[in-house]
Each structure stands twice: as structure tokens, then as C-alpha cells.
C-alpha positions in Angstrom: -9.8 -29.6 23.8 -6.4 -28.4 25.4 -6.4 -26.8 28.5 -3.2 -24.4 29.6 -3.1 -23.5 33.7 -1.7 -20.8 35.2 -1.6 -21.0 39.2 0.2 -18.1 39.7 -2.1 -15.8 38.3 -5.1 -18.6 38.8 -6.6 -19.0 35.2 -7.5 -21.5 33.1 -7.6 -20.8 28.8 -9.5 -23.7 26.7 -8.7 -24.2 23.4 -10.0 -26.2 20.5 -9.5 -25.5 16.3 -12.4 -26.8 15.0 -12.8 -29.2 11.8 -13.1 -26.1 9.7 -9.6 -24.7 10.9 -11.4 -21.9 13.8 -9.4 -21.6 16.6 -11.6 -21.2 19.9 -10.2 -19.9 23.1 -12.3 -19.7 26.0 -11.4 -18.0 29.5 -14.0 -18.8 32.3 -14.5 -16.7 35.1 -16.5 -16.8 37.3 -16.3 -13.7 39.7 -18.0 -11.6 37.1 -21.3 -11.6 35.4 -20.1 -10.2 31.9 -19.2 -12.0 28.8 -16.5 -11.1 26.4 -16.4 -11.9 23.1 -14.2 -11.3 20.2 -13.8 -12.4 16.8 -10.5 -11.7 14.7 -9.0 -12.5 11.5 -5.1 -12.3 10.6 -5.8 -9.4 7.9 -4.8 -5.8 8.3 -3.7 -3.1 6.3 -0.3 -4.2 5.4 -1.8 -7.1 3.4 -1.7 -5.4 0.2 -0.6 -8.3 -1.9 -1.4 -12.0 -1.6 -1.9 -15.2 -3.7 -5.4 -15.9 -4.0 -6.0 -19.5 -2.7 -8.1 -20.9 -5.2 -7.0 -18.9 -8.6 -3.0 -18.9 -7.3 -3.8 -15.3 -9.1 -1.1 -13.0 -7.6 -3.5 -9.8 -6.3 -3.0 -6.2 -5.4 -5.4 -4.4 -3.6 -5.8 -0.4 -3.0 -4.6 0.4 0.7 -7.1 0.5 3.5 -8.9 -2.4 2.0 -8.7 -4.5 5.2 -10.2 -1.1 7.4 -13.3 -0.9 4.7 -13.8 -4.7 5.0 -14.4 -4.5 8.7 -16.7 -1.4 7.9 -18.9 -3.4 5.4 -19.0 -6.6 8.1 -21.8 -4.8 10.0 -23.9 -4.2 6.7 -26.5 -7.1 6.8 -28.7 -7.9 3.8 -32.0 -7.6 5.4 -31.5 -4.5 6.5 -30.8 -4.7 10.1 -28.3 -2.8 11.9 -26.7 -4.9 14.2 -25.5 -2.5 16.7 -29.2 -1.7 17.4 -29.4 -5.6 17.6 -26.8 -5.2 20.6 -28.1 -2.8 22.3 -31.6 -4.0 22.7 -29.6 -7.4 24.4 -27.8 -5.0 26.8 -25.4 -5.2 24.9 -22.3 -2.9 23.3 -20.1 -3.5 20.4 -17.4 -2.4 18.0 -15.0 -3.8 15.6 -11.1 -2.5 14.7 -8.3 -2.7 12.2 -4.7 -2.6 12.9 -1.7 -3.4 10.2 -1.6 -7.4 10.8 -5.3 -8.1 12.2 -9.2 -6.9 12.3 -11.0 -7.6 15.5 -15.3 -7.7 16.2 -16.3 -7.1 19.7 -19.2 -7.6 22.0 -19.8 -7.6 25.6 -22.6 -7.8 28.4 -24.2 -9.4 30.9 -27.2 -11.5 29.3 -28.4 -12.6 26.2 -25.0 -14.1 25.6 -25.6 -16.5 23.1 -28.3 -14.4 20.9 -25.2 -11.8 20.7 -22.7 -14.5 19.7 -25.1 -15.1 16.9 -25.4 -11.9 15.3 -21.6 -11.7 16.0 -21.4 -14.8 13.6 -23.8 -13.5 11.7 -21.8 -10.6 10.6 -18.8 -12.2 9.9 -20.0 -15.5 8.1 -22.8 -13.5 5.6 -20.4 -10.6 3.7 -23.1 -8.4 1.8 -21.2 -6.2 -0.6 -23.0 -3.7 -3.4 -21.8 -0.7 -5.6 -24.4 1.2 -3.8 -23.4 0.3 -0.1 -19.4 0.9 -1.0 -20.5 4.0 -2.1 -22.1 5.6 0.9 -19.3 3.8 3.1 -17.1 5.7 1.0 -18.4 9.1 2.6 -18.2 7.8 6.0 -14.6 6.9 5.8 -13.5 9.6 3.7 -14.6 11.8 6.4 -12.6 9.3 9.4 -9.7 9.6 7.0 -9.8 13.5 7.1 -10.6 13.4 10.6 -7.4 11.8 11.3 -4.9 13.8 9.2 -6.0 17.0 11.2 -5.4 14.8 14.6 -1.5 16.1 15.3 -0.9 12.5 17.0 -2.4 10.5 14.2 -0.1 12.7 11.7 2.8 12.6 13.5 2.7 8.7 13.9 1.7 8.2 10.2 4.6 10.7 9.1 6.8 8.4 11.1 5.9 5.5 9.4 5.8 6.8 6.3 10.0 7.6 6.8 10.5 4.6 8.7 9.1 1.9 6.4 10.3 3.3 3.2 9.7 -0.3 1.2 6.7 -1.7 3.2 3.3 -1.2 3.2 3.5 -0.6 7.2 4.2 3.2 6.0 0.6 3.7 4.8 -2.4 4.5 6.9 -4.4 2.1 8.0 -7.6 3.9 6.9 -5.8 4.2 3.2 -6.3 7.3 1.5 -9.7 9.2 0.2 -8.3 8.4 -3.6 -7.2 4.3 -2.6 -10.9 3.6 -1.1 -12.6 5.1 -3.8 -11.1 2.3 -6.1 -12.6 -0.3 -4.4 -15.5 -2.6 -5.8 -17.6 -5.3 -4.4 -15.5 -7.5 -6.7 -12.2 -6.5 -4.4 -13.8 -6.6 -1.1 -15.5 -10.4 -1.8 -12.0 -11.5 -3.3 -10.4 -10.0 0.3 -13.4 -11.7 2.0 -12.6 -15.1 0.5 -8.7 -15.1 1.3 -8.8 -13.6 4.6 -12.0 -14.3 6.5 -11.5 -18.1 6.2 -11.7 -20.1 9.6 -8.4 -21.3 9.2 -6.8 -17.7 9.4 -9.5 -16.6 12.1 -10.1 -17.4 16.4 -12.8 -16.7 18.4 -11.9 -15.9 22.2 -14.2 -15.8 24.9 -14.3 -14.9 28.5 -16.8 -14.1 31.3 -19.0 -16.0 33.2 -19.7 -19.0 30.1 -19.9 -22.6 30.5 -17.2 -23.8 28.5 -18.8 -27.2 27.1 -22.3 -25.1 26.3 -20.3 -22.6 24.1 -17.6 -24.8 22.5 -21.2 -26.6 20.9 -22.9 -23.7 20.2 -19.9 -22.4 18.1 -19.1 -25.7 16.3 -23.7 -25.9 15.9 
């Protein structure tokens, strides 16, 4: 485990990349009772286009692919919803997708390491069905719309959309009500494959954590 110092701002960041490629950085701190965690993946809504690592099959995917994936991450197949799993821990949580990386989110002040769990167990057990894309569809379709009538949102995309003329940063993050309804399970599990790999993801933690107790538990 390496451990980088800073004295003039007095913290400590320790940071290990596990066998399976994961990078873990963990912050202790000891002045609060709160933990912090977050989970992200190097996959956002400009990655449009990629190689597939085990095919080598060059791939194109409909925009906003990356924002529906971190959608369908909360979707467990028995049924649970894990924000209710949160919340009866004391705990709150969200998730969010930018051009170059998706983020999951908890924090609270006990039951740390039942929330890390579910916060694994999201991200490490995709469940993906015609019937669940579908009904996501609706929700998002709606944020989409929701957005456009936002004058900042418009604005900001507009400028994009002159700025970037030959890359994908122009598009909106969310895609557009006609991209998402083209995608399939098949898409989001080939997504899923490329870019949630723990070579391409990190985990960082802060709070009040024992740093040896939660470096095991992630690599258990």
C-alpha cells in the first residue's frame, strides 16, 4: 500500500490497486463521524466507440448509453431497491454521469460496511431485461425533456453542440429520447463488460474508517 502526505494541509491518502486491477484510495479522518464512499468507472458519454476487449469487434453505441448504464446499476434482480436499502442504514445515496466518468455514492454515519456491500452489490451484479429498459426508457425520456426546457441546460448543450463540431462531447449527456430508445440489454451488457472492469474503475473512501479493516473487506 502506498501512502502520499501532505503536512501542509495535514492529510494522509492510502492507495492500493488490487490483483484484479481496482484502484483503492482511502482518506482517514478522524474529526468526523461520517463515511464517504464512492465508486467510479472511466466511462461517460463521449465513449461512443470502442474496441471490445475480448472480440477486438470495433463497436458503436447510441449516445447516452453510459447515463442509462448508471440508471440500470440500481436495478437488482431480487427485487430490492437499494436506495430503500440505504436509507433504512441512515444512509443517503446517488450515482452520476459526466462526458469521461460515472460515479456511485453513499454516505453516513453507521452501518458502514453493510452500505459498502450493497454499493458492490450494485455495481458487480448488472441485471439488464427488455422489460426493465423499457420502463427506464420513460423515466429518462422525461429527465431528457426536463432538461431541454432548463434555459442553462440548453444553452450549455447548444454550446457544445457548436463547439465540438467532430466529437461526441457535443451531444448530451442524457442522449436523445430517439438514441435511448435503441438500446437493448445486448448493448448495455456489452458496455458493462468493457467499461465496468476493475482495471478501468477506483473506489475512494473517506471518513472515520480504519484503513487495514476496509482495504480487507474490499479485496474479501
Amino acid at each position: 500500500m502506498k501512502l502520499i502526505e501532505s503536512l501542509k494541509i495535514k492529510e494522509k491518502v492510502y492507495i492500493e490497486k488490487l490483483e484484479n486491477g481496482l484502484t483503492v484510495m482511502l482518506i482517514p479522518k478522524n474529526t468526523t463521524n461520517k463515511k464517504y464512499a464512492i465508486w467510479g468507472t472511466h466511462f461517460g458519454s463521449i465513449d461512443n466507440h470502442f474496441i471490445m476487449p475480448n472480440t477486438k469487434e470495433e463497436v458503436y453505441v447510441p449516445d447516452g448509453v453510459a447515463h442509462f448504464l448508471e440508471h440500470k446499476m440500481f436495478e437488482m434482480e431480487n427485487g430490492e431497491d437499494p436506495m430503500t436499502l440505504y436509507s433504512n442504514n441512515g444512509a443517503s445515496s446517488n450515482a452520476y454521469t459526466t462526458s469521461n466518468v460515472t460515479r456511485y455514492y453513499f454516505t453516513g454515519a453507521t452501518h458502514f460496511y453493510e452500505n459498502l456491500q450493497i454499493l458492490f452489490d450494485c455495481i458487480t451484479n448488472p441485471y439488464f431485461t427488455e422489460e426493465n429498459i423499457k420502463k427506464e426508457q420513460g423515466i429518462i425520456t422525461q429527465e431528457i425533456n426536463s432538461g431541454l426546457d432548463d434555459p442553462d441546460q440548453a444553452i450549455y448543450y447548444l454550446a457544445n453542440k457548436n463547439l465540438f463540431i467532430d466529437h461526441p462531447h457535443q451531444y448530451m449527456i442524457a442522449g436523445t429520447v430517439d438514441s435511448i430508445s435503441k438500446l437493448t440489454p445486448e448493448i448495455l451488457y456489452d458496455c458493462y463488460n468493457t467499461f465496468y472492469h476493475p482495471s478501468n474503475m477506483y473506489v475512494v473512501i473517506t471518513g472515520n474508517v480504519d484503513v487495514k479493516k476496509t482495504i480487507n473487506f474490499i479485496k474479501k
